[in-house]
PDB file of N, CA, C and O in Angstrom:
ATOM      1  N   UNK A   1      -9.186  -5.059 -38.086  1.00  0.00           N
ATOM      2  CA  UNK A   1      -9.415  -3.673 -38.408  1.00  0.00           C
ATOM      3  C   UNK A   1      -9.134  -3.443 -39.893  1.00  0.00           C
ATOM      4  O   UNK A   1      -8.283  -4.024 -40.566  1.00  0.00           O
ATOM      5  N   UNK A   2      -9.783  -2.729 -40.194  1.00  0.00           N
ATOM      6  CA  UNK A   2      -9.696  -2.446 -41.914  1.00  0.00           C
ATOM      7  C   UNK A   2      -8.126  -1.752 -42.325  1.00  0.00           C
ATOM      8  O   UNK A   2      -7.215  -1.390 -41.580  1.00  0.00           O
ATOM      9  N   UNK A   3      -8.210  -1.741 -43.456  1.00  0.00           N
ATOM     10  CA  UNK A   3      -6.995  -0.519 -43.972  1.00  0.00           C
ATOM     11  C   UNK A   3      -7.409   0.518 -44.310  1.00  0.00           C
ATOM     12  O   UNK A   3      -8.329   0.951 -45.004  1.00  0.00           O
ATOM     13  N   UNK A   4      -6.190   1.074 -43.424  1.00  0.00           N
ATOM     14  CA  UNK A   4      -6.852   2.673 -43.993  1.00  0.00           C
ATOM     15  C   UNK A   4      -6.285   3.207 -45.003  1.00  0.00           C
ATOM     16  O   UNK A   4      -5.249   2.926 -45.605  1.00  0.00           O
ATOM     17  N   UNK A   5      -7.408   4.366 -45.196  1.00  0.00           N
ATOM     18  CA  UNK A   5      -7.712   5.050 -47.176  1.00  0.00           C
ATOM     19  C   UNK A   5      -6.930   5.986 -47.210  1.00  0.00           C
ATOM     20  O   UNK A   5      -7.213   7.029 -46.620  1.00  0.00           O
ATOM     21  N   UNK A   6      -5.721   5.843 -47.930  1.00  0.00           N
ATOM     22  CA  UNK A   6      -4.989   7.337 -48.543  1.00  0.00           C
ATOM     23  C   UNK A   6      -5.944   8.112 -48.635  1.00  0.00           C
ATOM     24  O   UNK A   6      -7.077   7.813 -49.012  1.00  0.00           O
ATOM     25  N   UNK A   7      -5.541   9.214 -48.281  1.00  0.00           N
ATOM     26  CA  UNK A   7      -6.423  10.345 -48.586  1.00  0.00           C
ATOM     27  C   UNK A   7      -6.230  11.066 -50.667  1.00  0.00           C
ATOM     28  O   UNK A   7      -5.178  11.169 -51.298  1.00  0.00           O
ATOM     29  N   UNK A   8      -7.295  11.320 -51.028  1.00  0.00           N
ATOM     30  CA  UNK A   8      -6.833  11.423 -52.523  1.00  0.00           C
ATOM     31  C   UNK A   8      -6.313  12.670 -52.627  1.00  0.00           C
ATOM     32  O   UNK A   8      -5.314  12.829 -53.328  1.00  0.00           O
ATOM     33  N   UNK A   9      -6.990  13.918 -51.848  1.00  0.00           N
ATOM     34  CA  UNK A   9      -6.042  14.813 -52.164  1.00  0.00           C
ATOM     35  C   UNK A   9      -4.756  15.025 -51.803  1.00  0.00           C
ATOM     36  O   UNK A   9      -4.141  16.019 -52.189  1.00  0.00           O
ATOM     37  N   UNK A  10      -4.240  14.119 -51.039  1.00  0.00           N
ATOM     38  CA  UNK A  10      -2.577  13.976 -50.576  1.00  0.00           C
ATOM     39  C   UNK A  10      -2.032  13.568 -51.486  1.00  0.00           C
ATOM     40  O   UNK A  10      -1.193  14.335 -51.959  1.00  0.00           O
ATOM     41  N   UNK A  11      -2.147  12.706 -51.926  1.00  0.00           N
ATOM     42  CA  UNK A  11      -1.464  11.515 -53.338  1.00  0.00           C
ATOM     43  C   UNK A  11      -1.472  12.488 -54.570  1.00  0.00           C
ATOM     44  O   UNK A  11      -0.515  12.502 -55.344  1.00  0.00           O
ATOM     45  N   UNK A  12      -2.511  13.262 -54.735  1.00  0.00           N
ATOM     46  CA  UNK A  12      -2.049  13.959 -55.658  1.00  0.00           C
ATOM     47  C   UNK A  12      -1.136  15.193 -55.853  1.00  0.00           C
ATOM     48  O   UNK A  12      -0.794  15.585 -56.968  1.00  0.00           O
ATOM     49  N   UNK A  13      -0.693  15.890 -54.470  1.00  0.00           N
ATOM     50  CA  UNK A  13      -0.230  16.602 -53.818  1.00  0.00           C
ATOM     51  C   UNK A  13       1.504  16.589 -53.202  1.00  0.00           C
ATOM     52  O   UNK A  13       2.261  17.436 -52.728  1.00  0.00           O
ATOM     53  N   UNK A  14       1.574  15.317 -53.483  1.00  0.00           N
ATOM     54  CA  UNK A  14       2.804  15.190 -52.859  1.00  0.00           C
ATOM     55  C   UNK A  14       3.448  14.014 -53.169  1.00  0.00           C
ATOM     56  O   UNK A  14       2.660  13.070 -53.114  1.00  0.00           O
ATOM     57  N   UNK A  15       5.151  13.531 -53.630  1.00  0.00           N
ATOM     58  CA  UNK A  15       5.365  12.576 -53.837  1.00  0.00           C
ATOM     59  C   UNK A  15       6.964  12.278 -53.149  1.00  0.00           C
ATOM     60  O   UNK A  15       7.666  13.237 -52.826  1.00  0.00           O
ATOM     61  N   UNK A  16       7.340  11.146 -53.008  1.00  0.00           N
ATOM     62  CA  UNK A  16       8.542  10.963 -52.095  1.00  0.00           C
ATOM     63  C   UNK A  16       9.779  11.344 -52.699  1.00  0.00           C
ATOM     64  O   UNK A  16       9.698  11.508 -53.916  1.00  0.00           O
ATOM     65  N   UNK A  17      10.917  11.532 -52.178  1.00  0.00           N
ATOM     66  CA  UNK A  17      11.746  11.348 -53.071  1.00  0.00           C
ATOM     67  C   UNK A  17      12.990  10.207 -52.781  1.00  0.00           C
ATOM     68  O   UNK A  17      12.812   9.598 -51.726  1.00  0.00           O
ATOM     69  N   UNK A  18      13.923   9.910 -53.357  1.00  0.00           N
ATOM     70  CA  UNK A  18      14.633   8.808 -53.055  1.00  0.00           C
ATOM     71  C   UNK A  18      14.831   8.400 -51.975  1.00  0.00           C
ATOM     72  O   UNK A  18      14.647   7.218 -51.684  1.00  0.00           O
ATOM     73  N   UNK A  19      15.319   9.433 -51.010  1.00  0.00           N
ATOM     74  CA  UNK A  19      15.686   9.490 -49.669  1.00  0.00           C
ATOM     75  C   UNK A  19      14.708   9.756 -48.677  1.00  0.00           C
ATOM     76  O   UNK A  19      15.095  10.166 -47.583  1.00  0.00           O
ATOM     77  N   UNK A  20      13.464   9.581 -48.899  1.00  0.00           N
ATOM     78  CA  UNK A  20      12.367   9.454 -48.147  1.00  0.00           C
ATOM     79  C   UNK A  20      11.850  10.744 -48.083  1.00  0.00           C
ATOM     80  O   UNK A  20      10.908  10.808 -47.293  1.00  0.00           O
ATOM     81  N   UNK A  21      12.140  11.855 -48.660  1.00  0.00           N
ATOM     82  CA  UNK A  21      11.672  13.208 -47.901  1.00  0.00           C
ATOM     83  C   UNK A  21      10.552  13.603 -48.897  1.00  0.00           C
ATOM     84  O   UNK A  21      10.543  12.859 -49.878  1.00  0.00           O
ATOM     85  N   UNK A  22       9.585  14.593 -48.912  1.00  0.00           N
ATOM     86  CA  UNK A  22       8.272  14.771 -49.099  1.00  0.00           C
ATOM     87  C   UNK A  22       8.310  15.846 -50.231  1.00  0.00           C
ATOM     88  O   UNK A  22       8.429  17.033 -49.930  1.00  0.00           O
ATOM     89  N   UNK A  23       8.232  15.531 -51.239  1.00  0.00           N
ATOM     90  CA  UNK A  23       8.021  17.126 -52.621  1.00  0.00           C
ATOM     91  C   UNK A  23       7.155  17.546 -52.575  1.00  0.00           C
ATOM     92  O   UNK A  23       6.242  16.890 -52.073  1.00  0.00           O
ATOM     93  N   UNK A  24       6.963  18.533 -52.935  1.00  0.00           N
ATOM     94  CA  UNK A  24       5.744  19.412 -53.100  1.00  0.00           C
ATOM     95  C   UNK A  24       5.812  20.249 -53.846  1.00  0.00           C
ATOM     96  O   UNK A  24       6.968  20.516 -54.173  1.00  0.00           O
ATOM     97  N   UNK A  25       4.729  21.070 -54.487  1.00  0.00           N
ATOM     98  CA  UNK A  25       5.169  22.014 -55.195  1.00  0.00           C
ATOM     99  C   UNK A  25       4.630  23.341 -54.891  1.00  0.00           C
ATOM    100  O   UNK A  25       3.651  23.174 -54.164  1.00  0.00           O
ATOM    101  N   UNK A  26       4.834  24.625 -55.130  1.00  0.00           N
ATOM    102  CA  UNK A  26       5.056  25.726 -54.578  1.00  0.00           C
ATOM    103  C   UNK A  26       3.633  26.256 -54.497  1.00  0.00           C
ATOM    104  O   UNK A  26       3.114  25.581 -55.385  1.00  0.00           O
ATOM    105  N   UNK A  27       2.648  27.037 -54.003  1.00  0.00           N
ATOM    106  CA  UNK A  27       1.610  27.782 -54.109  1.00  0.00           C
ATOM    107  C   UNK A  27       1.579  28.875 -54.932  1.00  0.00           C
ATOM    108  O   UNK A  27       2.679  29.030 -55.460  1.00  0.00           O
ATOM    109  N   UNK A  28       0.614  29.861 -55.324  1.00  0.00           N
ATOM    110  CA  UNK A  28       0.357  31.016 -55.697  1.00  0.00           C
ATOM    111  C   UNK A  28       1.074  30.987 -56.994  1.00  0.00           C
ATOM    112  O   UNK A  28       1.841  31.924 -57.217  1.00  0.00           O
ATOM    113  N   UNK A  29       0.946  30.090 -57.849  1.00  0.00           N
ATOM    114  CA  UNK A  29       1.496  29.810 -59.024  1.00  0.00           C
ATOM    115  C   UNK A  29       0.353  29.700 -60.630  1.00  0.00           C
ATOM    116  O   UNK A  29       0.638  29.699 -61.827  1.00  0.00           O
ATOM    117  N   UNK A  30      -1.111  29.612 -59.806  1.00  0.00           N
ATOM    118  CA  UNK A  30      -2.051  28.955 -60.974  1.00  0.00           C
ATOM    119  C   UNK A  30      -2.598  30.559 -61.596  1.00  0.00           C
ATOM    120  O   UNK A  30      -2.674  30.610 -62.823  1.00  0.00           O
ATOM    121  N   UNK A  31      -2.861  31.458 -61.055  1.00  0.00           N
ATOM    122  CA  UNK A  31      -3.679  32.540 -61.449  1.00  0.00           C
ATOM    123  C   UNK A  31      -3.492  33.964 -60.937  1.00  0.00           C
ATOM    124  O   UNK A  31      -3.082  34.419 -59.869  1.00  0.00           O
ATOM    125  N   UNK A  32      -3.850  34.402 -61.847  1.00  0.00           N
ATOM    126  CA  UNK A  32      -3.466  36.385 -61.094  1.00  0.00           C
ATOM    127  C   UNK A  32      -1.998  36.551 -61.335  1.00  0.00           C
ATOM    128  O   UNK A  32      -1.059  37.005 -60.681  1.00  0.00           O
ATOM    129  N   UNK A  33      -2.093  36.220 -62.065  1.00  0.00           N
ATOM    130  CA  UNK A  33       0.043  36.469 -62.147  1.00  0.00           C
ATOM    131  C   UNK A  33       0.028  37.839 -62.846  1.00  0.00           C
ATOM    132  O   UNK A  33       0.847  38.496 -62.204  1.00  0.00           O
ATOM    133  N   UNK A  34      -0.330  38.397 -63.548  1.00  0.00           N
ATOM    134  CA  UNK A  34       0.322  39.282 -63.875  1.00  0.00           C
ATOM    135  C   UNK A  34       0.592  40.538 -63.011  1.00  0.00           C
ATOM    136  O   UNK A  34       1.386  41.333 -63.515  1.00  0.00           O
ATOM    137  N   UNK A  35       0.120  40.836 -61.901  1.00  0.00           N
ATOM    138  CA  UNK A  35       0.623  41.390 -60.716  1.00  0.00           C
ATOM    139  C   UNK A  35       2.054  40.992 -60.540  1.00  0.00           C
ATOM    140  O   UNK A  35       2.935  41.799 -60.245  1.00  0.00           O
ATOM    141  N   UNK A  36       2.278  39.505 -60.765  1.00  0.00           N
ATOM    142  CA  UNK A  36       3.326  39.140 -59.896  1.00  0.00           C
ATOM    143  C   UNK A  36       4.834  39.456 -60.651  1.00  0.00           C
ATOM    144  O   UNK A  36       4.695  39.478 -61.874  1.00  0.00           O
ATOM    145  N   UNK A  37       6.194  39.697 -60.218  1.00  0.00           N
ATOM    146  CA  UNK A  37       6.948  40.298 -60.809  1.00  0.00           C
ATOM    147  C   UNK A  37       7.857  38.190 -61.297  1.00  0.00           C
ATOM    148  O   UNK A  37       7.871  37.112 -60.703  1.00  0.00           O
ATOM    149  N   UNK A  38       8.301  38.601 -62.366  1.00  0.00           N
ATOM    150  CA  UNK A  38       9.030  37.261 -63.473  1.00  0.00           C
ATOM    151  C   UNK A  38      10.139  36.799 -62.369  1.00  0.00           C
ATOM    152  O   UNK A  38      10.436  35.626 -62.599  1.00  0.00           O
ATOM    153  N   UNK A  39      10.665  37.181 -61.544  1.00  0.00           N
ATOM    154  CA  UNK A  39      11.556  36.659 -60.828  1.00  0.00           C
ATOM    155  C   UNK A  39      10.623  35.715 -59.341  1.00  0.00           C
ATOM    156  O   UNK A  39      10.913  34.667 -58.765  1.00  0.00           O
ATOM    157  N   UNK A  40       9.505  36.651 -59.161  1.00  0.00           N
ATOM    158  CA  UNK A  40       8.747  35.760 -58.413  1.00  0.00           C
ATOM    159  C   UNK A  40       8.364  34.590 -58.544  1.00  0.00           C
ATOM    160  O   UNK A  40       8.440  33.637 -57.769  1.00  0.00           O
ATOM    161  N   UNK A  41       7.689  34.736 -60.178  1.00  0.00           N
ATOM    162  CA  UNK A  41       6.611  33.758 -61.107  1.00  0.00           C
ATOM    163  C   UNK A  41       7.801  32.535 -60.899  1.00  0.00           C
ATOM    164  O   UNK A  41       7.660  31.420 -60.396  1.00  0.00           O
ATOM    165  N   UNK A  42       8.923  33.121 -61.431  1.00  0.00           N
ATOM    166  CA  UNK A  42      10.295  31.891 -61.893  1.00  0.00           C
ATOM    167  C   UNK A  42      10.633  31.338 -60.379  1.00  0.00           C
ATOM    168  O   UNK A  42      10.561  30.114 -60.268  1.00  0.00           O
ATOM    169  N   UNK A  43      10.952  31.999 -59.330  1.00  0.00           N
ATOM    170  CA  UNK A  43      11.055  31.056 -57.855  1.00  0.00           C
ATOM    171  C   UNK A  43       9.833  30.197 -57.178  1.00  0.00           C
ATOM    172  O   UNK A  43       9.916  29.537 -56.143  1.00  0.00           O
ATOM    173  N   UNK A  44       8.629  30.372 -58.048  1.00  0.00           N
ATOM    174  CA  UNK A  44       7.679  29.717 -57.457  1.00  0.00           C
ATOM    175  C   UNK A  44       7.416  28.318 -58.280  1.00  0.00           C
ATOM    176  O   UNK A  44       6.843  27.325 -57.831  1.00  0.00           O
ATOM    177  N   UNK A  45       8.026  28.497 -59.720  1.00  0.00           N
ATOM    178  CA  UNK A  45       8.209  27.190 -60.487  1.00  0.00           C
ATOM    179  C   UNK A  45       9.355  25.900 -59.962  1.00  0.00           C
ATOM    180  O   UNK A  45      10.539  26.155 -59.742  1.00  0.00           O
ATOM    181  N   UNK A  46       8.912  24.862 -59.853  1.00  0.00           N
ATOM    182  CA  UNK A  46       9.622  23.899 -59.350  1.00  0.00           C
ATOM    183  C   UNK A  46       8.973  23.188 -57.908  1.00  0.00           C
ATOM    184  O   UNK A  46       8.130  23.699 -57.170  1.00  0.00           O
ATOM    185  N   UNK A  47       9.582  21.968 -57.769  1.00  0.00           N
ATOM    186  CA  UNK A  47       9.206  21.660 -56.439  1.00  0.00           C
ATOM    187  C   UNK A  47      10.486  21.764 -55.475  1.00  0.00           C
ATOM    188  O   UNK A  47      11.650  21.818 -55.873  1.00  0.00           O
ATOM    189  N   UNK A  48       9.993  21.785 -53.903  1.00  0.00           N
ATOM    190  CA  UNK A  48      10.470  22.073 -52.697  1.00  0.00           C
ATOM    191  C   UNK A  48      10.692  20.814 -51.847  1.00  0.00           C
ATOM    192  O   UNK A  48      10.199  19.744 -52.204  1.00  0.00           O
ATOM    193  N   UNK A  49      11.287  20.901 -50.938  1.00  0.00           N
ATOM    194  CA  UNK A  49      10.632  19.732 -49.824  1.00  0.00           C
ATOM    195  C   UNK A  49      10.119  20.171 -48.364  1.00  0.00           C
ATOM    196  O   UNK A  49      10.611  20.852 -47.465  1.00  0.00           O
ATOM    197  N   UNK A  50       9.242  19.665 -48.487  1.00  0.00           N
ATOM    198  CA  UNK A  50       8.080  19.819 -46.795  1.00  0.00           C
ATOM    199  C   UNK A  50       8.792  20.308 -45.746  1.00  0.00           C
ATOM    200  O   UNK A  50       9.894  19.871 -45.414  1.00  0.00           O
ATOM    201  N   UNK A  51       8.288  21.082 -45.278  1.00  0.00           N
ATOM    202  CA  UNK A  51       8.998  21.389 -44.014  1.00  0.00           C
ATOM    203  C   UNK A  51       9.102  20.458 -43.132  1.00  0.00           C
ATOM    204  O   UNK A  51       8.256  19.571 -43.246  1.00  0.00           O
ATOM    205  N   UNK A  52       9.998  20.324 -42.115  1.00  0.00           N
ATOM    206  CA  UNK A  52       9.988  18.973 -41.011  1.00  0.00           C
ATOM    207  C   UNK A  52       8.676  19.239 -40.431  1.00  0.00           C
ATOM    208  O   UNK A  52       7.895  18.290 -40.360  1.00  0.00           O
ATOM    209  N   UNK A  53       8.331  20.338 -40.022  1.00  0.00           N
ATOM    210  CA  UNK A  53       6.773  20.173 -38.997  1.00  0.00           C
ATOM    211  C   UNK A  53       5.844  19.817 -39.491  1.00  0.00           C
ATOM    212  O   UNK A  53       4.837  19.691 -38.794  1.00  0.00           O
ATOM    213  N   UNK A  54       5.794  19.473 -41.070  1.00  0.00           N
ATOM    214  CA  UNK A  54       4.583  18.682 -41.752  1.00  0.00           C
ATOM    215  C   UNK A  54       4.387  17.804 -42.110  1.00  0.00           C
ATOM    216  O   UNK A  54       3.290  17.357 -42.444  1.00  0.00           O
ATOM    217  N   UNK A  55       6.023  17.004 -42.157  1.00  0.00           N
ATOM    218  CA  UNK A  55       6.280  15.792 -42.776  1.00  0.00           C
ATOM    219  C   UNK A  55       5.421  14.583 -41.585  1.00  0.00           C
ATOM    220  O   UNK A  55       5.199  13.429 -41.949  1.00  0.00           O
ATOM    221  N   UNK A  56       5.045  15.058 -40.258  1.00  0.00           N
ATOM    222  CA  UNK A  56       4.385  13.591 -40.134  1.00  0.00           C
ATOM    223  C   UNK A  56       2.922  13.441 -40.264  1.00  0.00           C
ATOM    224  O   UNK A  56       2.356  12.379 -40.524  1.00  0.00           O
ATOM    225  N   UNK A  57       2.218  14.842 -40.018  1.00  0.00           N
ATOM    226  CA  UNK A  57       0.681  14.721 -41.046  1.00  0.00           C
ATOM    227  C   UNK A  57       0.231  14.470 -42.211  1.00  0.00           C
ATOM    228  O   UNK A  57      -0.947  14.180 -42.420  1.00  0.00           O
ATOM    229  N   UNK A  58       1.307  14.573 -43.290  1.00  0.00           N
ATOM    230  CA  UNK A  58       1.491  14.189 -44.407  1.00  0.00           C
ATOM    231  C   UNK A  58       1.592  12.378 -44.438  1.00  0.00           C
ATOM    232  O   UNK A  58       0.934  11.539 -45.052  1.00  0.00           O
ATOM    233  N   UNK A  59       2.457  12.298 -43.706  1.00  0.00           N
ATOM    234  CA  UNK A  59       2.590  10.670 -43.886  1.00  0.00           C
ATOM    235  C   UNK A  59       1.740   9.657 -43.325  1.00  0.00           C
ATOM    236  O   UNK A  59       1.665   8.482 -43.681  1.00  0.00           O
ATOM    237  N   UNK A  60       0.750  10.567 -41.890  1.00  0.00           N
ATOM    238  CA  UNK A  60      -0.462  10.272 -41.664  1.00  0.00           C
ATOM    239  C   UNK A  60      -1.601  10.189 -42.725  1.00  0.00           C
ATOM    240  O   UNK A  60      -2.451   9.301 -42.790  1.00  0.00           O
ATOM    241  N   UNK A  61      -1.506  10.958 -43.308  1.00  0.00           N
ATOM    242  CA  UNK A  61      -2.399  11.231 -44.578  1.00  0.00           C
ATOM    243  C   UNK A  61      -2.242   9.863 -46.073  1.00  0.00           C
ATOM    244  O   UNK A  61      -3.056   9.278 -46.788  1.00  0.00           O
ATOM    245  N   UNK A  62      -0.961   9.870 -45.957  1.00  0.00           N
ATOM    246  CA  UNK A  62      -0.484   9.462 -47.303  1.00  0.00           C
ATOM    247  C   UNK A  62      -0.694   7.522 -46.347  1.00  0.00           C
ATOM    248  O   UNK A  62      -0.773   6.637 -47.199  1.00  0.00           O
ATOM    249  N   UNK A  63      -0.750   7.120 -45.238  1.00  0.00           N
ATOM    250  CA  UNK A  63      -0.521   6.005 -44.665  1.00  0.00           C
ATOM    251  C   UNK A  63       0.859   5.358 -44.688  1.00  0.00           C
ATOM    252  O   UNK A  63       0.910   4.133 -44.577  1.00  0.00           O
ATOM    253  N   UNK A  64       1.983   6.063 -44.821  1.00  0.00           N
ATOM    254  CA  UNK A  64       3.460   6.107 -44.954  1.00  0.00           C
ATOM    255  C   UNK A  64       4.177   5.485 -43.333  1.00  0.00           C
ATOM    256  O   UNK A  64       5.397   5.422 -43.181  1.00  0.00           O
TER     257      UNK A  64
END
């Protein structure tokens, strides 16, 4: 059976961190901001980690 293909938009989307758990980075961050209030803009900068209910479609995705 062949190997299977990372998916590309996962890989670019998400990366591990030491301890195995899944980064990501926040949504609603690229455009239309000036609606949005500076304390919002500033909690949406940075990355997070995956929620547990996504971490195994993700790793399906990523072939992890």
């Amino acid at each position: 059976m062949p190997k299977m293909k990372t998916k590309s938009s996962a890989k670019k989307r998400f990366k591990f961190t030491g301890s195995g758990k899944i980064k990501r980075k926040h949504a609603f961050k690229s455009h239309i901001l000036t609606k949005k209030s500076k304390k919002r803009k500033r909690n949406l900068t940075g990355a997070t980690v995956v929620d547990k209910a996504d971490v195994k479609n993700i790793k399906v995705q990523l072939c992890k």
